[in-house]
PyMOL CGO cylinders between C-alpha atoms (Angstrom):
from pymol import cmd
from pymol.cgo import CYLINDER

trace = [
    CYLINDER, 92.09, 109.04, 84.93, 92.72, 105.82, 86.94, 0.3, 1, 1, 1, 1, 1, 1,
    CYLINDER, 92.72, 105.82, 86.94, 95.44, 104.18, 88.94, 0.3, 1, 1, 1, 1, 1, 1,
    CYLINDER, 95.44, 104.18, 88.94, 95.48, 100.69, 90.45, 0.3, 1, 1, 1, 1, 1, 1,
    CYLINDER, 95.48, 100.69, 90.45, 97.77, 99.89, 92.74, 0.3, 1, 1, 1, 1, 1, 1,
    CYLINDER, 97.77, 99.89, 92.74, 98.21, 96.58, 94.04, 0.3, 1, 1, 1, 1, 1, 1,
    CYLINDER, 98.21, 96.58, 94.04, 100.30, 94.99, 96.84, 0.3, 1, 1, 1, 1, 1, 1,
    CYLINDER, 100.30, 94.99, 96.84, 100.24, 91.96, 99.42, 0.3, 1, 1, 1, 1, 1, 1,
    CYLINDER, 100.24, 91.96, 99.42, 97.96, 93.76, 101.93, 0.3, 1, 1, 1, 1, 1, 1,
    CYLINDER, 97.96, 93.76, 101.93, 95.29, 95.62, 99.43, 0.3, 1, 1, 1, 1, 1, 1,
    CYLINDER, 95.29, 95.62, 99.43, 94.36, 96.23, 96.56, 0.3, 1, 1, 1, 1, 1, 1,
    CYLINDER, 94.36, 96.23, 96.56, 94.16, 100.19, 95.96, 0.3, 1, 1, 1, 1, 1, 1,
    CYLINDER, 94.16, 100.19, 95.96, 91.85, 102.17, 92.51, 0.3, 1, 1, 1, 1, 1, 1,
    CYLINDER, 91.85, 102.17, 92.51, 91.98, 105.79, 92.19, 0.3, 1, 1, 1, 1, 1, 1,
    CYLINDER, 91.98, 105.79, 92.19, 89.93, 107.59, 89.80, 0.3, 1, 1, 1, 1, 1, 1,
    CYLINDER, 89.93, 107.59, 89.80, 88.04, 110.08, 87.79, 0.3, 1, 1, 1, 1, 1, 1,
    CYLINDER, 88.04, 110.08, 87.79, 84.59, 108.96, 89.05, 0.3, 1, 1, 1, 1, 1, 1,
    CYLINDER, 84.59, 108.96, 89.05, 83.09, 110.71, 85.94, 0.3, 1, 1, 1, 1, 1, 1,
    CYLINDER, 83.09, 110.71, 85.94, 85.25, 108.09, 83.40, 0.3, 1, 1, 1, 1, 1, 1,
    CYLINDER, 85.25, 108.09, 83.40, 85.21, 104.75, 85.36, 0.3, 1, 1, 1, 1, 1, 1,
    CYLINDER, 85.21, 104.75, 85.36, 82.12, 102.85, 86.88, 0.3, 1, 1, 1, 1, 1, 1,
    CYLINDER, 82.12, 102.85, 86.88, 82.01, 99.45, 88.93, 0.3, 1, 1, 1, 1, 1, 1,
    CYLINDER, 82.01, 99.45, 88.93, 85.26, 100.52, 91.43, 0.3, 1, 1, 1, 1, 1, 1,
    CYLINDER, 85.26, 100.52, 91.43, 84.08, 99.05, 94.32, 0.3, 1, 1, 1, 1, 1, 1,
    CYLINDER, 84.08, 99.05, 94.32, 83.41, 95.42, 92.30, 0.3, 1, 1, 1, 1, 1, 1,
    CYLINDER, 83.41, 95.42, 92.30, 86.85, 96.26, 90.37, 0.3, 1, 1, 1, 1, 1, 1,
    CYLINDER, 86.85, 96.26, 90.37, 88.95, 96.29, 93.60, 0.3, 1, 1, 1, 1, 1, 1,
    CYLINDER, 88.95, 96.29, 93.60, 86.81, 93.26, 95.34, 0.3, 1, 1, 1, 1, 1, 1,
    CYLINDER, 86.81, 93.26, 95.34, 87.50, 90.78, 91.90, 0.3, 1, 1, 1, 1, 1, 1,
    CYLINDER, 87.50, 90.78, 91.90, 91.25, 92.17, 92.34, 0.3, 1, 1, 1, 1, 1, 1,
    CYLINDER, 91.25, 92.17, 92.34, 91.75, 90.89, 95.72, 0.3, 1, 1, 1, 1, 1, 1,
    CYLINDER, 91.75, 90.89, 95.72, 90.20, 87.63, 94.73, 0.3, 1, 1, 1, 1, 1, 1,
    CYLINDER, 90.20, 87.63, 94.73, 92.14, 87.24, 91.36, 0.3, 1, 1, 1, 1, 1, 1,
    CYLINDER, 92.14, 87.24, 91.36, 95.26, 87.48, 93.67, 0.3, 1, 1, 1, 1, 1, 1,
    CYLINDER, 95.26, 87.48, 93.67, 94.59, 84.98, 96.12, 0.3, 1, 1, 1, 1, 1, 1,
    CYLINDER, 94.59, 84.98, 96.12, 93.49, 82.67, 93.28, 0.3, 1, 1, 1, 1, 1, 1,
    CYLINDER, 93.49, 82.67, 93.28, 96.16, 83.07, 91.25, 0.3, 1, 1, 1, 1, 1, 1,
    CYLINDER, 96.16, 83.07, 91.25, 98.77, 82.35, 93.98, 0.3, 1, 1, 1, 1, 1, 1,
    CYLINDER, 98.77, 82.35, 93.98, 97.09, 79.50, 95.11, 0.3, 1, 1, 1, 1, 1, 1,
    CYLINDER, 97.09, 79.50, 95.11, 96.28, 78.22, 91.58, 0.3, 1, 1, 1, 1, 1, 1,
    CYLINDER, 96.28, 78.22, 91.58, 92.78, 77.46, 93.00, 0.3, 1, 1, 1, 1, 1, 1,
    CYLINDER, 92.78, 77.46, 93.00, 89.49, 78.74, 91.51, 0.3, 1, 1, 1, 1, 1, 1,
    CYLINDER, 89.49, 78.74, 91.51, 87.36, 78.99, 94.95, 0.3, 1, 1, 1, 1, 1, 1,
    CYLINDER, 87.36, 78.99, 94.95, 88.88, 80.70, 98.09, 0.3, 1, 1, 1, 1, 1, 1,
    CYLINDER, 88.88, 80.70, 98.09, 90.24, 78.24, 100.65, 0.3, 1, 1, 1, 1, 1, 1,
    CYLINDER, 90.24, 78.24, 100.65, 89.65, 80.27, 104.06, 0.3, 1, 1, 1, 1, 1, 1,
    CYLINDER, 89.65, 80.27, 104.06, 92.39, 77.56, 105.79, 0.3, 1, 1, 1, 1, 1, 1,
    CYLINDER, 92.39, 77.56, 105.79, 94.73, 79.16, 102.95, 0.3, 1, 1, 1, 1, 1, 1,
    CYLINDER, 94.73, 79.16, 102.95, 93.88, 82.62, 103.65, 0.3, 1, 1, 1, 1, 1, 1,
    CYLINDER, 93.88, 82.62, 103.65, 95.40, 85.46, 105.82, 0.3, 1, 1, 1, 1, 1, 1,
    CYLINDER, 95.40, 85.46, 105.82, 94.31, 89.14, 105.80, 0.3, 1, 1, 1, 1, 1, 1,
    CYLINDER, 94.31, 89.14, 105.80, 97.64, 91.75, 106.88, 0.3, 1, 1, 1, 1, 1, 1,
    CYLINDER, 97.64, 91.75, 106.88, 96.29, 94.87, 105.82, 0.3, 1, 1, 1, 1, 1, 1,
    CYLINDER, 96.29, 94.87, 105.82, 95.31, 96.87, 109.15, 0.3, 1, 1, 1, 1, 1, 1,
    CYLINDER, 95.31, 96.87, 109.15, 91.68, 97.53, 110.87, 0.3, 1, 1, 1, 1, 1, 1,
    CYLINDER, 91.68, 97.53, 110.87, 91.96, 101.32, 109.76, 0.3, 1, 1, 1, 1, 1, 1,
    CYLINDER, 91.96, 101.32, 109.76, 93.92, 103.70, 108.25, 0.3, 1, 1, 1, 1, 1, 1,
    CYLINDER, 93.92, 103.70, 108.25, 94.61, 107.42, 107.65, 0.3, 1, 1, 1, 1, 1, 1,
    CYLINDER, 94.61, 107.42, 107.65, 92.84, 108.72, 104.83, 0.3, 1, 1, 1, 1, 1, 1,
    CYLINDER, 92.84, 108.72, 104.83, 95.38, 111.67, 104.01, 0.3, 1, 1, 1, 1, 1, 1,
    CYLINDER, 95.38, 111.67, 104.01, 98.96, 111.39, 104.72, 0.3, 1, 1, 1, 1, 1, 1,
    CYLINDER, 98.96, 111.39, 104.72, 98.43, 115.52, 104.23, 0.3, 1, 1, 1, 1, 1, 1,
    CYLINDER, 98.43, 115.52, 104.23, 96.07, 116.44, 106.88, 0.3, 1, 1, 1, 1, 1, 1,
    CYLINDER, 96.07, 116.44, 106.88, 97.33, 115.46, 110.78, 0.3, 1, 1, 1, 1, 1, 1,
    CYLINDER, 97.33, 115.46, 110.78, 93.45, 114.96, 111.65, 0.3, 1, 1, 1, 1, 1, 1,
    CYLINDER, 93.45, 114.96, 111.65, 92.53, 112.58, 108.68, 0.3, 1, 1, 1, 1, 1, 1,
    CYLINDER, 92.53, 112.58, 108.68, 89.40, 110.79, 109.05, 0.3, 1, 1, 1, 1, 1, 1,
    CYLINDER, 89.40, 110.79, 109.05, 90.25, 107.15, 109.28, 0.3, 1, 1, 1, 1, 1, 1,
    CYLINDER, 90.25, 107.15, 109.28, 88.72, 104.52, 107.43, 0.3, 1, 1, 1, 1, 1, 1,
    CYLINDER, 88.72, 104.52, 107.43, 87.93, 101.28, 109.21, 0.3, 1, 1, 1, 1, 1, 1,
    CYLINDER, 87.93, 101.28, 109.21, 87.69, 97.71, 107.53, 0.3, 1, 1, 1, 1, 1, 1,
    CYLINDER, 87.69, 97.71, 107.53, 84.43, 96.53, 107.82, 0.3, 1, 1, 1, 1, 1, 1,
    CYLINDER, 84.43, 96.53, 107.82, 84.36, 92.55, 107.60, 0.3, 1, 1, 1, 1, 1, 1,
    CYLINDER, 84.36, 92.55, 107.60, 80.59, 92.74, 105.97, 0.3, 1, 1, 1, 1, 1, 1,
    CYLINDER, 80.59, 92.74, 105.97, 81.38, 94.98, 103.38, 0.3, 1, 1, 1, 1, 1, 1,
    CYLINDER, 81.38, 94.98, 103.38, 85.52, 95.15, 103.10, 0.3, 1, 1, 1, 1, 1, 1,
    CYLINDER, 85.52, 95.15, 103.10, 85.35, 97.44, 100.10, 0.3, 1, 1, 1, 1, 1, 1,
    CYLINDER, 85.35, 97.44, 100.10, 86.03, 100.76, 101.76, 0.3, 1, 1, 1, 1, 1, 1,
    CYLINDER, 86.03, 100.76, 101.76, 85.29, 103.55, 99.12, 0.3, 1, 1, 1, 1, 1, 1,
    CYLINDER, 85.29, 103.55, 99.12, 85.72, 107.90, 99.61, 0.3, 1, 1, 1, 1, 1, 1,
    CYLINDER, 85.72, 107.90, 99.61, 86.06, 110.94, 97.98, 0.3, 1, 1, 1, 1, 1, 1,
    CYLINDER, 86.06, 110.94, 97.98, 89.45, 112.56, 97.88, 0.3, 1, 1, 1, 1, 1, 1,
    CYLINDER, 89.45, 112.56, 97.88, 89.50, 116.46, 97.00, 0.3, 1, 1, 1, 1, 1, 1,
    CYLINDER, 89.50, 116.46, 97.00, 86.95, 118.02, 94.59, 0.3, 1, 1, 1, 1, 1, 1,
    CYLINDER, 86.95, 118.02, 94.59, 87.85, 115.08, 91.59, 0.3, 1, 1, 1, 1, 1, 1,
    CYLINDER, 87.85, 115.08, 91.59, 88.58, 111.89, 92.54, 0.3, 1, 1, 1, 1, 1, 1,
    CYLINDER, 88.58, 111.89, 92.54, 87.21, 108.79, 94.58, 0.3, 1, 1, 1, 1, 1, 1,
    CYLINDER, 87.21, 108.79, 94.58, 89.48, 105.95, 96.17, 0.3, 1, 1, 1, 1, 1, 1,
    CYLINDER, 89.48, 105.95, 96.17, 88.61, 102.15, 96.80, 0.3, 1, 1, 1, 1, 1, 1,
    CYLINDER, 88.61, 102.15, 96.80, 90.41, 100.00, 98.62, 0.3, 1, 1, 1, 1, 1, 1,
    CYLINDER, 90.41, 100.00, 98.62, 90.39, 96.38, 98.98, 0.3, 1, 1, 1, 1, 1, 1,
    CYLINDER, 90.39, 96.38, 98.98, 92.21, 94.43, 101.28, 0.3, 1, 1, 1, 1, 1, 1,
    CYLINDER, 92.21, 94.43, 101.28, 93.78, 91.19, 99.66, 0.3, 1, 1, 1, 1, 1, 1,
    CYLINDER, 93.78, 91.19, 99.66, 93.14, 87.61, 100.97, 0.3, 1, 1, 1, 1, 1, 1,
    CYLINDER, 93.14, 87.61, 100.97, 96.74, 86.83, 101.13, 0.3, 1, 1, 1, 1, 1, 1,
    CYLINDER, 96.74, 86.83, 101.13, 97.42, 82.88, 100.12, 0.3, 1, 1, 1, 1, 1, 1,
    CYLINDER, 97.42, 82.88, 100.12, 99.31, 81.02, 102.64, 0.3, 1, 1, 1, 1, 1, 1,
    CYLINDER, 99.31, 81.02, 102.64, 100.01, 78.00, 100.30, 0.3, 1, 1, 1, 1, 1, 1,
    CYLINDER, 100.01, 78.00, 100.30, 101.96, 79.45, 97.64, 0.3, 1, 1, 1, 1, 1, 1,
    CYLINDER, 101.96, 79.45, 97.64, 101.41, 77.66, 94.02, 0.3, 1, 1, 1, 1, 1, 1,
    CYLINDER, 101.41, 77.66, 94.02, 102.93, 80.59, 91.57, 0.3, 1, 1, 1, 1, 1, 1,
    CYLINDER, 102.93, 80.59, 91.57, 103.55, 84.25, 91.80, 0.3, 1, 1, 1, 1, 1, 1,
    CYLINDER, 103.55, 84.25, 91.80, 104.33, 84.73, 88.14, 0.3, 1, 1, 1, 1, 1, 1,
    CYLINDER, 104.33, 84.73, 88.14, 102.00, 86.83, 86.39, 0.3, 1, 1, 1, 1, 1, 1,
    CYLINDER, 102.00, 86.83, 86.39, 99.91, 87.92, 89.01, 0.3, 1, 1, 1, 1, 1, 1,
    CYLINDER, 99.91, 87.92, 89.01, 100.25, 91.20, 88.59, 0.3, 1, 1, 1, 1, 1, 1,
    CYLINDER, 100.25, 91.20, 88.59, 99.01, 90.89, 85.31, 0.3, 1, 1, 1, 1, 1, 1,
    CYLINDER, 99.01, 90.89, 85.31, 96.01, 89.06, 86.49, 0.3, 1, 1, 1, 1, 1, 1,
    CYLINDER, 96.01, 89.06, 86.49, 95.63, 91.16, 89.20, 0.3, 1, 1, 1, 1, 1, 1,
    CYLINDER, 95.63, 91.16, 89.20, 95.13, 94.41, 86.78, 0.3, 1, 1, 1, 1, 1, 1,
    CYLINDER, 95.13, 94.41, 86.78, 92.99, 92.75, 83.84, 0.3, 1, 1, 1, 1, 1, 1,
    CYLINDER, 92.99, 92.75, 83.84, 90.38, 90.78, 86.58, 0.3, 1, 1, 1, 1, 1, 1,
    CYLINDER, 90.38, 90.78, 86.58, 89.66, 94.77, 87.99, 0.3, 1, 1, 1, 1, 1, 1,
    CYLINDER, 89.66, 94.77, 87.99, 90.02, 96.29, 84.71, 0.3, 1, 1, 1, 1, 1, 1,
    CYLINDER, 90.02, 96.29, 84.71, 87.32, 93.93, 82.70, 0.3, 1, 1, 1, 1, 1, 1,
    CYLINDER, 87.32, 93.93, 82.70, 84.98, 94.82, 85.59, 0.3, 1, 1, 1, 1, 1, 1,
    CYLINDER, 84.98, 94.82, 85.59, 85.77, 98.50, 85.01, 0.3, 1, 1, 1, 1, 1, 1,
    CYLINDER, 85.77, 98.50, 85.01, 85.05, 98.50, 80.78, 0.3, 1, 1, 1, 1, 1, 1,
]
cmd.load_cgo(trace, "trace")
């Protein structure tokens, strides 16, 4: 009833929205458990920080004329419903740019969005 995926660019929560509450603050901690983590810091350093993921994006790699959803600096979480049943959040990650560790941050990654999620 969920799936979190999580990569450089964003951080990505699909799910039942009738099972899991707090998405949009699950994806959000995410992002910012990643660029801590990396950076071994415990506030984010904006000279440390970099943003890849894109300005918009398709929201159906199905449909040709997919409504696009555009990253909005003053609230980044984007959020939408896909089909009848599920809901999508995306995130985009503050990517470190001076690397401390990269092991287990995957791991912190999924438990910072999942405690914010149960």
């Amino acid at each position: 009833s969920r799936i979190h995926v999580h990569t450089l660019a964003y951080q990505a929560i699909m799910y039942r929205d009738d099972v899991w509450e707090n998405t949009p603050a699950a994806a959000a901690k995410a992002s910012l458990a990643a660029h801590r983590h990396v950076c071994n810091c415990t506030d984010v350093d904006p000279s440390a920080t970099r943003v890849i993921m894109d300005e918009s994006f398709s929201s159906s790699t199905e449909q040709i004329s997919a409504p696009r959803v555009y990253l909005d600096p003053e609230n980044p979480v984007s959020c939408w419903t896909q089909g009848d049943l599920y809901n999508i959040c995306v995130s985009p990650v503050l990517v470190c740019t001076k690397v401390v560790r990269t092991g287990g941050g995957g791991d912190n990654v999924s438990s910072a969005a999942l405690r914010m999620q149960i």
